[in-house]
Backbone as CSV, one residue per row, in Angstrom:
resi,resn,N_x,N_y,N_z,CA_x,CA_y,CA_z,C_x,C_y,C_z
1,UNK,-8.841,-41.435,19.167,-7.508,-41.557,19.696,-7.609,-41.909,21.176
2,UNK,-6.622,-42.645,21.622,-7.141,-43.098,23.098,-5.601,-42.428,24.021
3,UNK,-6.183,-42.505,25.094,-4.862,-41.686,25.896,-3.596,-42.213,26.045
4,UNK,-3.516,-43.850,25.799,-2.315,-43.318,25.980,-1.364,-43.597,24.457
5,UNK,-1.648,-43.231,23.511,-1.481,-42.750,22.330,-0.798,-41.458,22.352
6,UNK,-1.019,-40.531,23.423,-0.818,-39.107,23.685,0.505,-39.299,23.994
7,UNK,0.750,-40.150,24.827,2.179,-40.112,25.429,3.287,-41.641,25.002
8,UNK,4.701,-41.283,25.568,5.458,-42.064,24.950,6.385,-42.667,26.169
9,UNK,6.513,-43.574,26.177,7.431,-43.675,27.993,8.985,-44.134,27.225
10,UNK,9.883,-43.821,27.137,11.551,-43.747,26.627,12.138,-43.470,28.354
11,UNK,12.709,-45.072,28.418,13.277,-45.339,29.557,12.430,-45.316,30.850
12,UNK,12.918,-44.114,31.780,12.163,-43.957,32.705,11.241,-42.668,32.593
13,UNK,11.610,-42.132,31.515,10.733,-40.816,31.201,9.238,-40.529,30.578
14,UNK,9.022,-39.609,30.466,7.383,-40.228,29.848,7.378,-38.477,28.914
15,UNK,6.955,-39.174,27.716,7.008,-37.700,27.031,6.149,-37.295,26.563
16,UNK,5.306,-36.830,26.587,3.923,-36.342,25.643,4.327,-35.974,24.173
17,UNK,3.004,-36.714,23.450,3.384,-36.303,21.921,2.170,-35.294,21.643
18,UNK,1.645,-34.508,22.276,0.842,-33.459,21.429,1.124,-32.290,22.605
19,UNK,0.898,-31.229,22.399,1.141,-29.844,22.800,0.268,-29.584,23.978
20,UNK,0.031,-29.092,25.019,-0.644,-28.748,25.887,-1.447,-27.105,25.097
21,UNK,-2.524,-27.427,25.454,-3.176,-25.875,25.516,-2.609,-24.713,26.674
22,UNK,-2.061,-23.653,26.086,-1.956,-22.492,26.973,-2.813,-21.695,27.715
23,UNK,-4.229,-22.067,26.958,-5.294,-21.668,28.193,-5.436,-22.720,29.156
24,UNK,-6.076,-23.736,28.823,-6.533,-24.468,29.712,-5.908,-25.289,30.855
25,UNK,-4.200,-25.101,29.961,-2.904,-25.308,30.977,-2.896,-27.026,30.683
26,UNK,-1.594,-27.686,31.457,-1.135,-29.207,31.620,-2.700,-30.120,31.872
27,UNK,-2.395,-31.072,30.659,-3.625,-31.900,30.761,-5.347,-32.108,29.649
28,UNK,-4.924,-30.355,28.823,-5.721,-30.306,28.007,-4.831,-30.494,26.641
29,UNK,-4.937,-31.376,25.604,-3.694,-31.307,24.647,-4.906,-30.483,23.303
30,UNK,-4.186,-29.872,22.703,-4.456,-29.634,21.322,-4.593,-30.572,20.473
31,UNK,-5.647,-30.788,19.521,-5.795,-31.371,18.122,-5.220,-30.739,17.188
32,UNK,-4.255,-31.910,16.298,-3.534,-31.675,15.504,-4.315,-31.737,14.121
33,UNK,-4.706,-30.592,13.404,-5.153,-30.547,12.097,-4.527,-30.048,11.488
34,UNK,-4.554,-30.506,9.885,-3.747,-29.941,8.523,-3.344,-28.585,9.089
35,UNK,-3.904,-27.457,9.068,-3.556,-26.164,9.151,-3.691,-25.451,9.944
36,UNK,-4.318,-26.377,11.550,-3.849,-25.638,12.913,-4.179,-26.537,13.692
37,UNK,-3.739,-25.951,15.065,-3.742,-26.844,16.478,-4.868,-25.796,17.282
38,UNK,-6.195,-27.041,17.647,-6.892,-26.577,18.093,-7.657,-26.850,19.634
39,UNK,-8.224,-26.452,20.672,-8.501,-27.121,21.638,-9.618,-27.281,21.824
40,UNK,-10.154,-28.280,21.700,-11.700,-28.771,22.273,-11.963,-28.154,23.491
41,UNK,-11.690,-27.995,24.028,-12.342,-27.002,25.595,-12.654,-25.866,25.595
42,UNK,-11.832,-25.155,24.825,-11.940,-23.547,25.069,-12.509,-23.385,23.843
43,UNK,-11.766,-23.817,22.583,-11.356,-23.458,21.142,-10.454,-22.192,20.832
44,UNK,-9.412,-22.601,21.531,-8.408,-22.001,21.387,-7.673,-22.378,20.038
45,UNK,-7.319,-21.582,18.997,-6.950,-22.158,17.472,-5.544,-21.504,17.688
46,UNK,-4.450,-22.173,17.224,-3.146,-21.677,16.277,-2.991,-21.903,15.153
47,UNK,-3.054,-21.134,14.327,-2.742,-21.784,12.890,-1.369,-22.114,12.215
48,UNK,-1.122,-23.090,11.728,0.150,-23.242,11.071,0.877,-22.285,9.950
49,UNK,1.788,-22.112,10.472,2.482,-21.486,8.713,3.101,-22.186,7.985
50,UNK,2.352,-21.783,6.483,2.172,-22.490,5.191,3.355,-21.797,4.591
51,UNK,4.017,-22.727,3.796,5.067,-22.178,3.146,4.837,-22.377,1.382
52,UNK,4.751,-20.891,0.810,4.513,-20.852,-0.131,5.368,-21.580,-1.368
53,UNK,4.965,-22.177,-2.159,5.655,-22.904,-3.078,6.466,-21.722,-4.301
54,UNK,7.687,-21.832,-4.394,8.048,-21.043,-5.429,7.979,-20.852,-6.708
55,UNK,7.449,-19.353,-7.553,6.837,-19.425,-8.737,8.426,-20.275,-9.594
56,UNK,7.931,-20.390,-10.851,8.880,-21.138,-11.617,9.249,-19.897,-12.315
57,UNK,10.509,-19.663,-13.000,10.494,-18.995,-13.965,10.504,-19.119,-15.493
């Protein structure tokens, strides 16, 4: 992925499309995987919540 893939410029604004890490602060973004957001620097993990599919009756 190349940088500026990360971000989006709408008008005069510039918006980032992936999440900043809360450790490492503005500038480190999280990797977006299937079932969490993770950071290459620290390895700081969040995992996603999965929403269970409902039994049938």
């Amino acid at each position: 992925m190349l940088k500026r893939e990360l971000y989006e410029v709408d008008q005069d604004k510039i918006k980032r499309g992936r999440r900043f890490c809360p450790k490492c602060g503005p500038g480190v973004f999280l990797a977006d995987h299937n079932d969490r957001y993770t950071c290459g620097k620290c390895r700081y993990t969040e995992f996603k919540k999965q929403s269970k599919p409902k039994e049938e009756k």
